[in-house]
C-alpha positions in Angstrom: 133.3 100.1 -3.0 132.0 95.9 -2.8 132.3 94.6 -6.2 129.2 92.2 -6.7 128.6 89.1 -7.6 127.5 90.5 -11.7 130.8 92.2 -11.7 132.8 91.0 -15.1 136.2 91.1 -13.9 135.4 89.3 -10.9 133.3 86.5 -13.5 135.8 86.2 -15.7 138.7 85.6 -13.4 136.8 83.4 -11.9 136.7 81.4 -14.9 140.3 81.4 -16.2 141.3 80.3 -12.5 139.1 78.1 -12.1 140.7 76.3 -15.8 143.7 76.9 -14.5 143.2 75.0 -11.4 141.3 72.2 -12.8 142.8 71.8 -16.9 146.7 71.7 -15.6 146.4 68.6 -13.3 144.1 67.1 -14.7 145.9 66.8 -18.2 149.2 66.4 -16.7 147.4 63.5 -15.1 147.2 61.7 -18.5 150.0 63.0 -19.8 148.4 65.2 -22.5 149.7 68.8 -23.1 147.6 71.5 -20.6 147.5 73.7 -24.5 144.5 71.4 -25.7 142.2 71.7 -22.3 142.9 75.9 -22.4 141.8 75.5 -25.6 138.5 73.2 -25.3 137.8 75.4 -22.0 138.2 78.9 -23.8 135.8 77.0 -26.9 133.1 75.7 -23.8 133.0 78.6 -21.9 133.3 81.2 -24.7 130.5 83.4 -26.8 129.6 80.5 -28.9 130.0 77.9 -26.4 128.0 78.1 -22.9 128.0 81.8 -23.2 125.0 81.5 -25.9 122.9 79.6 -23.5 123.0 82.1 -21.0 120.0 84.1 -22.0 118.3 80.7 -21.1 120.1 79.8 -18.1 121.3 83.1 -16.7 123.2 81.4 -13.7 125.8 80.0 -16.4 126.7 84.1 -16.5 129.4 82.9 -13.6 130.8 79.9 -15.8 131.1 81.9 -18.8 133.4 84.4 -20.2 131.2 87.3 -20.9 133.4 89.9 -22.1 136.6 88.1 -24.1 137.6 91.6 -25.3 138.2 92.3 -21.3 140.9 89.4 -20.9 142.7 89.5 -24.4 145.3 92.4 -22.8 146.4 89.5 -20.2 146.7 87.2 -23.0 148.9 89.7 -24.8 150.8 89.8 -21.5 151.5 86.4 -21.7 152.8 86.1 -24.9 155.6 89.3 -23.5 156.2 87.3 -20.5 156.8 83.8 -23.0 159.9 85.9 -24.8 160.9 87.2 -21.9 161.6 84.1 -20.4 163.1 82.9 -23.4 165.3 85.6 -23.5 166.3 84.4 -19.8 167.7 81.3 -20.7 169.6 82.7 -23.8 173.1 84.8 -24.6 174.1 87.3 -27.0 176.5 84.9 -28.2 174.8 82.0 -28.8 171.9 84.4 -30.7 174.8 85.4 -32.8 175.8 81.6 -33.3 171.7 81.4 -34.5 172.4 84.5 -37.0 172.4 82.4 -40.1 169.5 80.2 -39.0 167.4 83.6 -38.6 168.4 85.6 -41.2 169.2 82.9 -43.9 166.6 80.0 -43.2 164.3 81.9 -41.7 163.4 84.3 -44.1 163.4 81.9 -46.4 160.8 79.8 -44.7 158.5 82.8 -44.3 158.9 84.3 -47.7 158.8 80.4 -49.2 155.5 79.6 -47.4 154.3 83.3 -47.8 154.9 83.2 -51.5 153.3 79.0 -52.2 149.9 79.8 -50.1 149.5 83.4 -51.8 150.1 81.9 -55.4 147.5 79.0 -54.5 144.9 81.1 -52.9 145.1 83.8 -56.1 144.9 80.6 -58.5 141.7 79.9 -56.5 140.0 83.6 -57.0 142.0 86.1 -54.6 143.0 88.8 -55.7 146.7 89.5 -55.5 146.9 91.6 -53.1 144.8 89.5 -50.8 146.6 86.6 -51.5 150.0 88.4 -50.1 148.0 89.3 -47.2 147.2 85.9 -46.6 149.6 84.5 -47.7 152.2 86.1 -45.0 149.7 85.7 -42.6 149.3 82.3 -42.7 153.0 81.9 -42.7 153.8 82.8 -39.6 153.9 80.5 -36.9 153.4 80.2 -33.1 156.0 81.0 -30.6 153.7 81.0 -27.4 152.8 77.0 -28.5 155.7 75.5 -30.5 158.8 76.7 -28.0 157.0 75.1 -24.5 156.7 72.1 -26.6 160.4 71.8 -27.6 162.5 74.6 -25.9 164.6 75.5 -27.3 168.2 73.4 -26.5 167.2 70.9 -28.5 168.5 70.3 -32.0 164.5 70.8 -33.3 164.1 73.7 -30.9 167.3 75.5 -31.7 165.9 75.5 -35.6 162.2 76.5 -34.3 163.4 79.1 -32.3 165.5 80.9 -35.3 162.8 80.5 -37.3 159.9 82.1 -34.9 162.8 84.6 -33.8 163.3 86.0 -37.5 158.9 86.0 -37.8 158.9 87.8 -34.7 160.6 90.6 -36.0 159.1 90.7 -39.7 155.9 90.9 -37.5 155.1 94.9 -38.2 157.0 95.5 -40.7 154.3 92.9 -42.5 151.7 94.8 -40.9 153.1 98.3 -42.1 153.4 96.5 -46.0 149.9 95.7 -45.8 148.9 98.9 -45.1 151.3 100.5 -48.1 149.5 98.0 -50.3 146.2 99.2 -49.3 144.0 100.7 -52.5 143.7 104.0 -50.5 147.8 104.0 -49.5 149.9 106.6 -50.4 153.2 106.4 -51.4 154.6 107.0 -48.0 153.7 103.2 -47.2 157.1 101.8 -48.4 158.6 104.7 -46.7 157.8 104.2 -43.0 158.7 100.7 -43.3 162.4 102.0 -43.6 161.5 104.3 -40.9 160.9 101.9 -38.4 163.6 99.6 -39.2 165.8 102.5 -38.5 164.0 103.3 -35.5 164.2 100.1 -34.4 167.5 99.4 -34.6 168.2 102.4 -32.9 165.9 101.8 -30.1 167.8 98.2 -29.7 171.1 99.7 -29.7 170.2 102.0 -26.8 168.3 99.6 -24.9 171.6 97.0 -25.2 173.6 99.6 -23.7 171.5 101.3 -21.4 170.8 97.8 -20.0 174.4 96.7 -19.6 174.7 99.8 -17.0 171.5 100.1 -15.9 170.4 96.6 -15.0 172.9 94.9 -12.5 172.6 98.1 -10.0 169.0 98.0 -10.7 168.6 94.3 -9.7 171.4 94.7 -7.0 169.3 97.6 -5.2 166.5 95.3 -5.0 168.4 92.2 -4.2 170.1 94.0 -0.8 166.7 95.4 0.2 165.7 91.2 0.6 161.8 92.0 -0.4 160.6 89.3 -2.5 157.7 91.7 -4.0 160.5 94.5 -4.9 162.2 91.9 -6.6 159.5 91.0 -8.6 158.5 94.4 -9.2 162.0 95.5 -10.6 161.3 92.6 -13.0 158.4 93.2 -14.1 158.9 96.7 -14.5 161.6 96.4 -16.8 159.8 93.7 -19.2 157.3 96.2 -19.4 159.6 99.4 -20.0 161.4 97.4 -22.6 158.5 95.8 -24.8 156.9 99.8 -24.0 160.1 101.1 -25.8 160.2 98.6 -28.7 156.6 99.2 -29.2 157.3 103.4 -29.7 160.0 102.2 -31.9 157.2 100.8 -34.3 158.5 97.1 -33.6 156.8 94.4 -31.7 156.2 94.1 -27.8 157.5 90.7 -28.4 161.0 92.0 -29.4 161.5 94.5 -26.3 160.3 91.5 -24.2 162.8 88.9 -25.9 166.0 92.1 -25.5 165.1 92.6 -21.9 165.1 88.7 -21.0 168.5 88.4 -23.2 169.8 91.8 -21.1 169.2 90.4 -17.7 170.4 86.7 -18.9 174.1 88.7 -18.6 173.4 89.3 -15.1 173.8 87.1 -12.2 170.5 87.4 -11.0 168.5 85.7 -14.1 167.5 82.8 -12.0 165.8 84.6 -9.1 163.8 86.8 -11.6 163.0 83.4 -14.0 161.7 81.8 -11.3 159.8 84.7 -9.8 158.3 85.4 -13.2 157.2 82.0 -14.0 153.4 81.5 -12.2 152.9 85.1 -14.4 154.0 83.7 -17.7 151.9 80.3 -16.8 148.5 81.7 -15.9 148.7 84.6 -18.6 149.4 81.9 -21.1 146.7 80.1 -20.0 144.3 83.0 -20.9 146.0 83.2 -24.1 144.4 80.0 -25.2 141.4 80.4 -23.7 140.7 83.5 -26.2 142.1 81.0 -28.7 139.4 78.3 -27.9 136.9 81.5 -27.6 137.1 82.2 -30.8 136.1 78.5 -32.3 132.7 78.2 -33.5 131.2 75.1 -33.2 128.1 75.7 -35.2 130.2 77.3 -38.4 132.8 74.6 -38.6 130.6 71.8 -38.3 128.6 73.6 -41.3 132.0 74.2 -43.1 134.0 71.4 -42.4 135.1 69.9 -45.0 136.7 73.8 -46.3 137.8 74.3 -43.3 139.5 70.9 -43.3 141.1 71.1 -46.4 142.4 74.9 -45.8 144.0 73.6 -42.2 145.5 70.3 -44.1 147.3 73.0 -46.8 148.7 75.5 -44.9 149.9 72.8 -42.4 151.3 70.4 -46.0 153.1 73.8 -47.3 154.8 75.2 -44.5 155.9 71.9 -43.4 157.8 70.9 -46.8 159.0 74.4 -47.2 160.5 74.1 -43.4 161.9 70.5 -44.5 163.6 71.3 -47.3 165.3 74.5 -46.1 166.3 72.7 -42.7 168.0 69.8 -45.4 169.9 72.8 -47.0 171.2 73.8 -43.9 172.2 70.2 -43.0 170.0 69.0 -40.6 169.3 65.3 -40.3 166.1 64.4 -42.1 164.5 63.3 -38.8 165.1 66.6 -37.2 163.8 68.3 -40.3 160.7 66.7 -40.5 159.9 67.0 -36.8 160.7 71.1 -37.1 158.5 70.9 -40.1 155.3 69.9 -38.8 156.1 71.4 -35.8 155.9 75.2 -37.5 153.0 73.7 -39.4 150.0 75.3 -37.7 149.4 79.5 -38.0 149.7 81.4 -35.5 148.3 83.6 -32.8 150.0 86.6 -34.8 148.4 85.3 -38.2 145.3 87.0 -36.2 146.2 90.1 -36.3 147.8 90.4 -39.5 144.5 88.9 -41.1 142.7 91.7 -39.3 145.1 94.5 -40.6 144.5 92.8 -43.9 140.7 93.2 -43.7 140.8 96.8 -42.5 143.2 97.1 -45.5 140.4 96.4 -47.9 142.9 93.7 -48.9 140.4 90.4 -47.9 136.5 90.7 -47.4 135.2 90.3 -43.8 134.0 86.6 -44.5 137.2 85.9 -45.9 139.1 87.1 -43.2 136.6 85.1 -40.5 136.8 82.2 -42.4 141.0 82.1 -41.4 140.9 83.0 -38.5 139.0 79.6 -37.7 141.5 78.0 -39.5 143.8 79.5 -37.1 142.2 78.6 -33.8 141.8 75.2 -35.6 145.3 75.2 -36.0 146.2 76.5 -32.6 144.5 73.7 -31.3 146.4 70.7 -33.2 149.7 72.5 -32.5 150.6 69.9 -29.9 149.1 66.6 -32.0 151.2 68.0 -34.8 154.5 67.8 -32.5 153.1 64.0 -31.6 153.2 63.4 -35.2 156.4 64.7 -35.9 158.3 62.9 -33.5 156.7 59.8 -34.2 157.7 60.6 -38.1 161.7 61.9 -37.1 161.5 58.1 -35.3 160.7 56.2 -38.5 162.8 58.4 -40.4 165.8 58.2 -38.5 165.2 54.3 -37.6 164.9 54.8 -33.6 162.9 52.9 -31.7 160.4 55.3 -29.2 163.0 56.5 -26.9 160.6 56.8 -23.3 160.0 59.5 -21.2 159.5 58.2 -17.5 162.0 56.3 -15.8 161.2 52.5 -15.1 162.0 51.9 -11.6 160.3 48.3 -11.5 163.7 46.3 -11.0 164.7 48.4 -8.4 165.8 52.0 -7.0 169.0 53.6 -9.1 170.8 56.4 -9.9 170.0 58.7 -12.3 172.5 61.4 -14.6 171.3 64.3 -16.2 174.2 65.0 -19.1 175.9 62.3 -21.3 178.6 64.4 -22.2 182.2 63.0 -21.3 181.8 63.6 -17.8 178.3 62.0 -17.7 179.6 58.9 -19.4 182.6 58.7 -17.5 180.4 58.8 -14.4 178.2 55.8 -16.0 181.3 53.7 -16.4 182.4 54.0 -12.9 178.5 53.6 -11.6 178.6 50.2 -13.9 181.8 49.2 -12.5 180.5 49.3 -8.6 177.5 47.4 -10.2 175.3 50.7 -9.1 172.5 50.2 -11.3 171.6 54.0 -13.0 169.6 55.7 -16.0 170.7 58.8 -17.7 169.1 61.5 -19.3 170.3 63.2 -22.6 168.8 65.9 -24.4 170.7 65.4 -27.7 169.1 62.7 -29.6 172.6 61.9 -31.4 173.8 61.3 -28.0 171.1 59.2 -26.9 171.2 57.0 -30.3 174.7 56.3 -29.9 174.9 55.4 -25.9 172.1 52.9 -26.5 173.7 51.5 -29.7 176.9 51.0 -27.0 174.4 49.6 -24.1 174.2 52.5 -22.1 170.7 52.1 -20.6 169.8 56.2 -21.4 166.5 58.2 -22.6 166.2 60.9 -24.2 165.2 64.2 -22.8 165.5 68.2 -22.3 165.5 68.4 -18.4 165.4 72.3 -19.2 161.6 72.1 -19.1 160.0 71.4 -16.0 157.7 69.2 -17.4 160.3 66.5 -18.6 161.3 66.6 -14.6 157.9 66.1 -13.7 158.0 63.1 -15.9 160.8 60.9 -15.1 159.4 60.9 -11.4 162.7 61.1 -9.2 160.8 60.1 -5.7 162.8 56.7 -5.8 165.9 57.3 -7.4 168.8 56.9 -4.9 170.9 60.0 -5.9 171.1 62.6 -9.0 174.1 63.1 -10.6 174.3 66.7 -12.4 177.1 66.7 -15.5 175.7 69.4 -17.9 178.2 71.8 -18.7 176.1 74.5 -18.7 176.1 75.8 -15.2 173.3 78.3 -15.3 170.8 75.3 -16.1 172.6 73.0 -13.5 171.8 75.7 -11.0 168.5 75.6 -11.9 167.7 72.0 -12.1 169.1 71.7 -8.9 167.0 74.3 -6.9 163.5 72.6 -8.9 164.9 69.2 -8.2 165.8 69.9 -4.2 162.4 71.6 -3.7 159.9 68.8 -4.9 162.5 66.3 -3.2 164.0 67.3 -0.2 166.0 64.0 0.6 167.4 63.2 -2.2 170.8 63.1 -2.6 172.1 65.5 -5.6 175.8 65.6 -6.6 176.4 68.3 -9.5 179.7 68.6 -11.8 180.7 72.9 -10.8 182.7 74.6 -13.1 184.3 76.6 -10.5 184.2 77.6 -6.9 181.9 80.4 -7.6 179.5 77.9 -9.3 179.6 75.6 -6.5 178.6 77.8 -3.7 175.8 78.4 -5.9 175.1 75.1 -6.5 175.4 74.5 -2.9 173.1 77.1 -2.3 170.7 75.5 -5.0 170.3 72.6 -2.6 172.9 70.3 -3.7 174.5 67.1 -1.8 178.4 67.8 -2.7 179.5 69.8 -5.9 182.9 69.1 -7.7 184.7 72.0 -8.8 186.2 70.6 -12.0 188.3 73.0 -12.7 189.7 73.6 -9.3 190.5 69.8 -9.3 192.3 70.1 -12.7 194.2 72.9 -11.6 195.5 71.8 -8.5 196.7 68.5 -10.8 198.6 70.4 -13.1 200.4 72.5 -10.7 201.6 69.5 -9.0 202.8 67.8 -11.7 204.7 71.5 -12.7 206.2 71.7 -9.4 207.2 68.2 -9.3 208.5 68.4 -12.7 210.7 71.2 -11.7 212.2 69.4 -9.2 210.6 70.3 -5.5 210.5 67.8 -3.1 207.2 65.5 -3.1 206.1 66.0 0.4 206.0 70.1 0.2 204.4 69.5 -3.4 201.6 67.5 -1.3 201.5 69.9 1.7 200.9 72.9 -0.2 198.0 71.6 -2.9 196.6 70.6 -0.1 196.5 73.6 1.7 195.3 75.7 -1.6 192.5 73.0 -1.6 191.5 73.5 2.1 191.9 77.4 1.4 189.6 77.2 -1.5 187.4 74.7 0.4 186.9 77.7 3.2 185.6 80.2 0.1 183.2 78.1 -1.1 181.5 77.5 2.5 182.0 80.9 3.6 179.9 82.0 0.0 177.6 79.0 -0.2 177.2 79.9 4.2 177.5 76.0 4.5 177.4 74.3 7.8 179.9 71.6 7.0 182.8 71.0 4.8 182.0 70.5 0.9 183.8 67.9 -0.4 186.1 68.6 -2.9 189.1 66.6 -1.8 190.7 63.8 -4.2 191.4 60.8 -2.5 195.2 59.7 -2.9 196.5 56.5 -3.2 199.2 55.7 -0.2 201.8 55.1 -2.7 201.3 58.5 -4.3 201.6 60.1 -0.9 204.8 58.5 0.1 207.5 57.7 -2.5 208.7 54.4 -2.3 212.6 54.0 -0.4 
């Protein structure tokens, strides 16, 4: 059967790509997040936007979204997808690391900002049990907005993260505490709160260990089978099953979504499935804010803006003290604090449906709960001015001058090194030595502060995110030198890096030789197995210590080098040698007479 041209699928998709296609470049362009333009498009293509004129001009029909109920579901998707990729680049033990962060700060930021809004709105005429409604509604933030913005390696997204991690999972039971607090509840409310927490931790539990057995001969079935679409399949087909399962449980989607990304993080085929995920989680995102932008009406908050004003101005001034104090408590520096606070300032796309369960509650009027949700999409809609702000803020705080983001190549071509770790600033001492000019990249600001107080010439940056690589514009560096000692990100990097720039030379710190076939793999120049190197040292300076002859000492490391040399270019199917050799001194080689 033809689908015509009045179909509403085939109009609406032809909207969101058509954003898609036009809002990413061209904000990228000038350097301004792609959030804001979903946003405006969603609010100029929506029911209150061009959609109203339509009537008049009915060829707008195709430029408009004429259904937004039709597209929310891919929205929802996208938000799953977000978590899921989250969970990718996460462990089990560095979530345990993040335990006290969840369960300690952030409870206490929600229940904090829950309890300061709710008190204020009930001193201004709500009732109480509307102004707990509201109260934790408003105190939830976004995960699908604040995490792209800051990732969450960074020592402001590692606080974010616990924070949105610990609302993530308060998420229903807030919704089932609503609807025990109802005027027509019964006393089983309180009751099936406990139910699903026990559900749900049972559900997790057998989800951890069905995964641990079921995943890698899952992924390896598809993997030997070499079909890109089974592959992606597989993946998909577990985020869903898991966020399905979660969902039974009584929990969020959000939650089976974040498990199954942690799950398959264990496995060693979490890069191919990030990266075959990742146009998914993009576009579906994308539609996410465009039914955040939908719902802004113009006409109502030009004829309430100054309430609407003052509303988004408190719930941004609350949360983002509460968030500040409790991140000084837990010891974070005041810059990073105050960044994190105004950062979670804004409400979030959940704070939507909670304010709806809270209406259908009887708990808030209809007008009440409409008037919020503007605030919300208003909110929405700042999140990435308020992470401006809160930079520039964690800068004057903390004394730094603006650390930039691009790298200046107007005296010349040079090296650049991701990582200013040891091994990143030994590598910068050597390049200075050979007067090789270079620029490094750091993603720990404590890091960066203290290289340039010493004269390294560094900037600061997560080169996790693709858009920071995007930025520092790599077409005329002269090589890339990897050092981060995390070897799952290095692998990463690498593979973006090698395909926008084919020719450039890209020389990673490996771990071992496993990690440098895959690095070699990944596209990289030469990879150094540090711990091969290290290894080989040590047992020279054993054997030698023992008393065996020098030469035979010599012979055999390096024979155990050229025998591991052979296993990583049979693994990495190389057509040359990798160069892991260590060049010698002659007077090392040859004892003196």
């Amino acid at each position: 059967m033809a689908i015509g041209l009045d179909n509403h699928g085939f109009s609406d998709a032809l909207v969101v790509l058509g954003a898609a296609g036009l809002v990413i470049p061209a904000f990228a362009r000038f350097r301004i997040s792609p959030v804001i333009g979903f946003i405006l498009v969603g609010a100029l293509v929506g029911p209150a936007g061009l959609g109203s004129l339509v009537p008049q001009a009915p060829w707008l029909y195709y430029l408009t979204i004429s259904d937004p109920e039709s597209i929310a579901p891919f929205a929802e998707f996208g938000i799953v997808l977000l978590l899921f990729s989250i969970g990718l680049e996460l462990s089990f033990k560095r979530l345990w690391n993040l335990r006290r962060l969840v369960f300690g700060t952030g409870a206490a930021e929600l229940l904090g900002s829950a309890l300061l809004i709710g008190v204020a709105l009930h001193w201004l005429g709500q009732s109480w049990g509307g102004s707990a409604g509201l109260g934790l509604a408003l105190a939830l933030s976004s995960t699908a907005l604040v995490l792209p913005l800051v990732g969450t390696t960074s020592p402001v997204g590692r606080g974010a993260f616990a924070m949105l991690l610990f609302e993530d999972l308060a998420l229903v039971p807030i919704i089932f505490a609503l609807g025990a607090m109802a005027p027509t509840a019964s006393a089983e409310g309180w009751a099936g709160i406990a139910g699903v927490a026990l559900r749900g931790g049972l559900t997790v539990v057998a989800m951890y260990v069905g995964g641990r057995l079921v995943l890698p001969r899952l992924f390896a079935q598809a993997a030997r089978t070499k079909s890109p679409e089974l592959f992606l399949a597989a993946s998909l087909l577990v985020v869903i099953i898991a966020s399905v399962a979660t969902t039974a449980a009584g929990l969020s989607p959000i939650v089976g979504a974040l498990l199954a990304g942690l799950l398959i993080a264990e496995t060693e085929y979490h890069t191919e499935v990030e990266v075959m995920t990742a146009p998914f989680k993009g576009l579906a995102l994308g539609v996410f804010l465009i039914t955040v932008g939908m719902s802004l009406d113009l006409s109502l908050i030009l004829a309430n803006w100054a309430a609407l004003l003052a509303a988004v101005v408190g719930v941004v001034a609350v949360k983002a003290v509460v968030t500040y104090l409790l991140l000084r408590v837990a010891q974070a520096r005041p810059g990073v604090a105050a960044e994190t606070g105004l950062l979670m300032g804004s409400p979030s796309e959940t704070t939507l449906i909670v304010l709806a369960t809270a209406a259908q509650a009887q708990l808030i009027q209809a007008s009440t709960a409409n008037f919020w949700q503007t605030v919300t999409a208003i909110g929405l809609t700042i999140t990435p001015l308020l992470a401006q702000l809160g930079s520039a803020v964690s800068r004057r705080l903390e004394g730094r001058a603006p650390v930039p983001d691009t790298i200046d190549h107007a005296d010349g071509t040079r090296a650049v090194v991701f990582g200013f770790g040891r091994v990143g600033r030994l590598v910068a001492d050597m390049l200075a030595r050979h007067d090789q000019p270079y620029v490094a990249v750091e993603a720990d600001i404590d890091a960066v502060a203290a290289a340039r107080d010493a004269g390294y010439p560094i900037i600061f940056g997560d080169v996790s995110r693709t858009e920071m690589i995007e930025r520092l514009d790599l077409s005329r560096a002269r090589a890339l030198i990897l050092t981060m000692d995390e070897p799952v990100l290095t692998v990463r990097v690498a593979r973006r890096v090698r395909a926008a720039f084919p020719d450039l030379p890209i020389i990673a710190r490996a771990r071992d030789t496993i990690h440098a076939a895959e690095l070699y793999k990944a596209g990289v120049t030469d990879a150094v197995p540090e711990t091969l190197e290290s290894s080989l040292q040590l047992s020279e300076a054993v054997l030698v210590d023992l008393g065996v002859a020098m030469g035979p000492v010599i012979a055999s490391i390096h024979d155990k080098r050229d025998e591991l040399r052979q296993v990583i270019r049979r693994e990495a199917m190389l057509g040359r040698e990798p160069r892991i050799r260590r060049v010698r001194r002659k007077d090392e080689i040859e004892p003196a007479a």
